[in-house]
N, C-alpha and C positions, 0 to 999 in steps of 0.2 A: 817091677813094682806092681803092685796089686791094687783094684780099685778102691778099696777099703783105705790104703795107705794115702793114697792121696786126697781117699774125701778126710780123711784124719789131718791133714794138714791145714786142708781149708777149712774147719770146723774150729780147729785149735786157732787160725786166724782170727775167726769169729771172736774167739776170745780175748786176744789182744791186740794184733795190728789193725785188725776193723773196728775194735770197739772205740779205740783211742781216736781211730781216723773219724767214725761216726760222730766223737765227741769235739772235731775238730770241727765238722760238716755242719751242726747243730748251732753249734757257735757264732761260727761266718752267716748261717743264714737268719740269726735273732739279730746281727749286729751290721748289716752289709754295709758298708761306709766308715764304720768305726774301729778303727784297730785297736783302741784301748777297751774298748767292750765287747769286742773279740777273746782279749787274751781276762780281761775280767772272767767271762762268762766262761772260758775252757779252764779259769781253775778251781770255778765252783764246781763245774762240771766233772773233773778230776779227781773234787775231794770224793763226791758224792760215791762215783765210779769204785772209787780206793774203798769206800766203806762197804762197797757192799760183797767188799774180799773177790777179790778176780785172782786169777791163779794166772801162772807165769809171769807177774812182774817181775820188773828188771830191779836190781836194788838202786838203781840210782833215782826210778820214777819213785821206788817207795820213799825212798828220802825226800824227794822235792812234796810227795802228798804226805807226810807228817809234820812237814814244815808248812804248809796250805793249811793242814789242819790246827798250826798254834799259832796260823793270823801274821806270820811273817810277812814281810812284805816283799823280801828276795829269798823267793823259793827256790830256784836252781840250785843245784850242785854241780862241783868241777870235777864231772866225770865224762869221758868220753865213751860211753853208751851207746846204744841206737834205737833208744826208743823214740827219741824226737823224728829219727830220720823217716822211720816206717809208717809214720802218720803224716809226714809231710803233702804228700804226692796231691792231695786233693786243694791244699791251696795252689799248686802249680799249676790245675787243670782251671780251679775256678777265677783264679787271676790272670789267666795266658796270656791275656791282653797289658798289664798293668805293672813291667818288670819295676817298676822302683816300689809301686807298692806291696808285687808280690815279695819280693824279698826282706822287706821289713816285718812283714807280718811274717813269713815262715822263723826269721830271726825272733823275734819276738816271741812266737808260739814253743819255739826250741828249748828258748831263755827259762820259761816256767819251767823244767823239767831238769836241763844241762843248762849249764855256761861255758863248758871246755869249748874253745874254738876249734877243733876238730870233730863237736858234736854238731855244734849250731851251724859248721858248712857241709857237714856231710846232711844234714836236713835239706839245707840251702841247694845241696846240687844236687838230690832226688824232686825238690818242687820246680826247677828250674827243666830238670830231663822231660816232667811230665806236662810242663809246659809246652816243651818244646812240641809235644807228642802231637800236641793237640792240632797244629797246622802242619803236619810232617810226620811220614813214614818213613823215614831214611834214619835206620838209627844208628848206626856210627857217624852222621853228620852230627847227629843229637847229643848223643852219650860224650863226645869232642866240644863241641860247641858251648855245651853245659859246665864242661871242665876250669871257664874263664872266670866262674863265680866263685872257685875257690884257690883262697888264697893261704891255704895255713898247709905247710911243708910237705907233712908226711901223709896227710891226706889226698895230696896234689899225685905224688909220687904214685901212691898205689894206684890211683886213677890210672894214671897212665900206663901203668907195669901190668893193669887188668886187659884194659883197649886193647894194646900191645898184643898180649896172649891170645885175648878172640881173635884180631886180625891174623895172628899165627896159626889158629885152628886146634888150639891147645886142648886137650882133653879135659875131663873137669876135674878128676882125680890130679891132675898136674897142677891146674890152677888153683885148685884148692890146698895144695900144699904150698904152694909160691904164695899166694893173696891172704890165706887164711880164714877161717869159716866161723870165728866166734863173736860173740856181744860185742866185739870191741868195732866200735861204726870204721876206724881204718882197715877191720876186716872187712865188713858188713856190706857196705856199700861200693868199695872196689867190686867184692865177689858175684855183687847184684847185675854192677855197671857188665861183670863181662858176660853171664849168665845171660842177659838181656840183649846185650851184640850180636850171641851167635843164635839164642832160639825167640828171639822176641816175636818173631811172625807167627810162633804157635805158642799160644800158651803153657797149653798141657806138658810139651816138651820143657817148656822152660821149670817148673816146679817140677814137673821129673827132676831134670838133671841139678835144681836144687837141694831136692831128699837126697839124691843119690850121695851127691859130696858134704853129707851130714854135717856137725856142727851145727848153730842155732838157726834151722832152717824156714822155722816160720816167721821171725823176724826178716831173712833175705829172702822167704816167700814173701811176705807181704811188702816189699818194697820193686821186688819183678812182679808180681800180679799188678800192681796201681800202675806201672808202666805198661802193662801190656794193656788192660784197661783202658787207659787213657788212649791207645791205639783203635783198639777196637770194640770198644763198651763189652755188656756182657753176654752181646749176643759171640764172641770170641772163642766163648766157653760153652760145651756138652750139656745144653736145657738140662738133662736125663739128669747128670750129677747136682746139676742146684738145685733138683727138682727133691732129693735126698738130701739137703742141707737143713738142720734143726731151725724154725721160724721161730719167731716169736721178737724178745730186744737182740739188735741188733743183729737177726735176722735177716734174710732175702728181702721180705718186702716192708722191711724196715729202712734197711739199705737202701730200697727203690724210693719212697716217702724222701726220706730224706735230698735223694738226687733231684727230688720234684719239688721241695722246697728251694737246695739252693739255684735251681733256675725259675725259680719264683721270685728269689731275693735279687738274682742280678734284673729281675725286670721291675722292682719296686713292689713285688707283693711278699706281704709278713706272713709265714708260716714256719713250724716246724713239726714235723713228727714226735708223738710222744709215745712213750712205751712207759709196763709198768716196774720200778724199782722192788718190788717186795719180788714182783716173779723172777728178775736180771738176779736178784739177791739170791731166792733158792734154786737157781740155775745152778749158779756158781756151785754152791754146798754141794748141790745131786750131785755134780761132776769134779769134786775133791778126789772120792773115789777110784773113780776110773782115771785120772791123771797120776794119782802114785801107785795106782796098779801099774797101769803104762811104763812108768820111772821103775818100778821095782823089777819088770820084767825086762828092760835094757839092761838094768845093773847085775841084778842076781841070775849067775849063772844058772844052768837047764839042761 
């Protein structure tokens, strides 16, 4: 893998599992105490997001923001997705202390988006891992421990048919054929869980061997990044490469702004980072482009 291919990953993150998580982070810290003006404010903040055309959405998020957009009042859909789950991670970190209330808020933040109960616990047990992260390096204690939050069948299953594999030293081409690597979160979040077992002490390894076993890799990138994160902030990761990462919304030192609000908010001070919509808007458009170039040169052969 070439260094280009993985700041390609992280950048395409930029675009969706960090924007969504950024809009999670912005939320929690305008409303710290209030869960109902938490999940208000992330789906104004959602629609806004959806208007200004973001590439890579998942269809299940487009449906629940066209339904935000006509003032519904249950926007969810009953699809098992994961785009709930890859924004999770930041309420796990900023809750770690508060397990009944982190859980109802990641439930709730899930809700806006999915109501499959195999969406809203695969959220459930990525905020719950990065919880754990947060007093603890041991992650097969974590990655197991975390496992008690869910309770819906086949989500359970692959859980454990992932642990299983890491603990067996399974290659990733094996478990990605056993576990599976697509949108669907019973893929998504097993293949993160076991990704995370075996290289979670190094970052860089871990999104390696997530490109590697292809499939929707910057959604199980952005769900192994927030756990290794939550391990080891982002001094974790090669300065040189974020140092190369496009600034501006939701940006590096947007990202930073933001972490400095919500430990502002757990201490009683109100702030939040603002960026501006018109630039987020022609971001997007500049880089229409180069994303179905991208697509077209995976697809058409050369």
């Amino acid at each position: 893998m070439t260094r280009r291919e993985l700041l390609d990953l992280i950048e395409h993150g930029q675009g969706v599992g960090a924007q969504q998580s950024a809009l999670v982070a912005q939320s929690l810290a305008r409303h710290p105490g209030d869960p109902d003006g938490v999940v208000r404010a992330f789906r104004r903040s959602l629609l806004g997001w959806f208007l200004r055309l973001p590439w890579g959405i998942g269809l299940g998020t487009l449906r629940a923001c066209c339904r935000i957009a006509l003032g519904l009042r249950r926007t969810g859909v009953p699809t098992a997705g994961n785009g709930a789950a890859m924004r999770a991670a930041v309420v796990g970190v900023l809750l770690h202390a508060d397990e009944v209330g982190r859980r109802a808020m990641s439930d709730a933040l899930a809700r806006v988006t999915h109501t499959d109960p195999r969406a809203v616990e695969g959220a459930r047990y990525v905020a719950e891992v990065a919880a754990a992260l947060v007093g603890s390096a041991d992650r097969g204690a974590v990655l197991s421990a975390a496992r008690s939050a869910v309770d819906e069948a086949l989500l359970g299953a692959a859980i454990d048919r992932a642990l299983a594999l890491a603990r067996d030293g399974a290659a990733p081409d094996v478990a990605a054929a056993a576990l599976g690597t697509t949108g669907y979160v019973v893929h998504t979040v097993p293949f993160a869980a076991y990704v995370f077992a075996r290289w979670g002490d190094d970052p860089m390894a871990a999104i390696a061997a997530v490109i590697r076993a292809g499939g929707d890799t910057d959604s199980i990138g952005a769900i192994v990044g927030a756990w290794c994160g939550a391990v080891g902030g982002e001094g974790a990761l090669p300065a040189g490469l974020i140092a190369e990462l496009h600034d501006g919304p939701f940006g590096p030192t947007h990202l930073r702004a933001l972490a400095r609000d919500l430990a502002g908010a757990a201490a009683g001070r109100a702030a939040v980072a603002t960026y501006s919509p018109a630039y987020a808007m022609a971001r997007n458009l500049a880089l229409y482009p180069v994303v179905i170039a991208h697509a077209l040169r995976r697809i058409v052969p050369y």
